[in-house]
C-alpha positions in Angstrom: 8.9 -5.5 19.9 8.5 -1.4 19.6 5.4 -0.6 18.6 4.8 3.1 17.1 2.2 3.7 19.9 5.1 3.4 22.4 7.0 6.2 20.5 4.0 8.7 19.8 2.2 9.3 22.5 -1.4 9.9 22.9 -1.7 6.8 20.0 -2.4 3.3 20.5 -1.7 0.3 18.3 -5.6 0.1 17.9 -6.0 3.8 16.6 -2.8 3.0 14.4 -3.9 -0.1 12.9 -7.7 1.0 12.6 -6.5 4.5 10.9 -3.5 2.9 8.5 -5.7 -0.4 7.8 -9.2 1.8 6.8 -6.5 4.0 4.6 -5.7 0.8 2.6 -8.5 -0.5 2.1 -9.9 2.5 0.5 -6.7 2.8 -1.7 -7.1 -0.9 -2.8 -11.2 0.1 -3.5 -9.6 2.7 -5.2 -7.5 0.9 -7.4 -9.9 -2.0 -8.0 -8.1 -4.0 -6.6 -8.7 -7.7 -6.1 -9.0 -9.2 -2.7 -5.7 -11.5 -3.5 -3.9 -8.8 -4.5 -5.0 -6.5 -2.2 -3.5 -9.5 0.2 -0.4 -10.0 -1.8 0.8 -5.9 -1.0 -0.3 -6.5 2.5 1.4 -9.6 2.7 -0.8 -11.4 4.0 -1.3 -15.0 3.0 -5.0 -16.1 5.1 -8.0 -15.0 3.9 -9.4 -15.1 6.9 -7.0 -12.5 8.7 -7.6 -10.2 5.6 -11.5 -10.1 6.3 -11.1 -9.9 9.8 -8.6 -6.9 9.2 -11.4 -5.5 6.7 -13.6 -5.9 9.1 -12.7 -4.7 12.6 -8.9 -3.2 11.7 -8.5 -1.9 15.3 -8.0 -5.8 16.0 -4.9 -6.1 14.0 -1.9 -6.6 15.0 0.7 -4.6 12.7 4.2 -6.0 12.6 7.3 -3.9 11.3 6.8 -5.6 7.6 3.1 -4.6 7.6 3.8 -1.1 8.6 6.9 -0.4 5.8 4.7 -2.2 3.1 1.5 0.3 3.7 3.8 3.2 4.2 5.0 2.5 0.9 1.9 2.0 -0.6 0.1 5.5 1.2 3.2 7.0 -0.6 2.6 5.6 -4.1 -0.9 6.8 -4.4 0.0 10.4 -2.8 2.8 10.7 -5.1 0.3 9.7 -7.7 -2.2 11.9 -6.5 0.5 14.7 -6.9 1.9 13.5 -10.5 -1.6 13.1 -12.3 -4.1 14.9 -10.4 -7.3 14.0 -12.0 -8.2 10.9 -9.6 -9.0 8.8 -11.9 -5.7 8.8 -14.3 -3.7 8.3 -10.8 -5.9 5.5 -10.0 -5.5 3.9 -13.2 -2.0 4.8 -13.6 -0.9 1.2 -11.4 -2.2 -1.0 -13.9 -0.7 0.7 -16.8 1.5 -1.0 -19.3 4.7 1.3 -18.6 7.7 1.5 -20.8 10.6 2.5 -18.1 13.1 0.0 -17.4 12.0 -0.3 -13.9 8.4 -1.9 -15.7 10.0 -3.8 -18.7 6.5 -2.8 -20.2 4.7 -3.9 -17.6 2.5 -2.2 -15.0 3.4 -1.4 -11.6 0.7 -3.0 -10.1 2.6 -6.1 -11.6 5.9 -5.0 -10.2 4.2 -4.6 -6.8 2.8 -8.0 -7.0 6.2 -9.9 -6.8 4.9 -9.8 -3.1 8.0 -8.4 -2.0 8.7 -5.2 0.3 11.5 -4.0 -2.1 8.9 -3.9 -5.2 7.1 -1.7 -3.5 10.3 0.4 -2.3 11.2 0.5 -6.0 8.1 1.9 -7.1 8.0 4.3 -4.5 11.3 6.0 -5.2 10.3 5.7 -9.3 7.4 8.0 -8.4 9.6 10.2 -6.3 12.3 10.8 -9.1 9.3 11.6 -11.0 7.9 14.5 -8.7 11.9 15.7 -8.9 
């Protein structure tokens, strides 16, 4: 397997996964989230990895799926940051009741929560369409 160390050099899979893993868990502070559903967009299904990632993230191993799912979800709260730029509206904005048909009235933080990468690829290009 490829790692994106082995195509940006100067980077290691530790910096990588210490630097992307310390970015989502302040997102997920951000957004309140819970510790299972902070697990649910990582993917992860053992606690104990979760902690150990929270803890020493320069230990993780990030596979392909880990990396698309918190690419997606650095670029949901930047678009966010960019569509409703008072912090705390963006913040909030995820566990909003929304009326688009993407939401059918429910939040995206729901949508998101299916577990699945596309939910979070679908959310992602919702915000984009928005920015224009």
């Amino acid at each position: 397997m490829l790692s994106i160390a082995s195509s940006h050099p100067g980077l290691d899979d530790a910096m990588i996964a210490k630097s992307a893993l310390r970015t989502f868990f302040n997102i997920a502070e951000a957004w309140k989230l819970s510790t299972d559903e902070a697990m649910t967009l990582l993917g992860l299904d053992s606690r104990s990895t979760f902690f150990k990632w929270k803890k020493q993230p320069e230990l993780a191993k990030l596979n392909p799926d880990k990396l698309e799912r918190l690419s997606y979800i650095f670029g949901i709260y930047k678009a966010l940051q960019l569509l409703l730029p008072k912090p705390e509206a963006a913040d909030q904005w995820i566990k909003r009741p929304n009326a688009a048909a993407l939401f059918q009235g429910k939040s995206a933080l729901e949508r998101m929560l299916q577990g699945r990468v596309i939910d979070l690829y679908v959310v992602r290009q919702y915000l984009d369409g928005q920015r224009g």
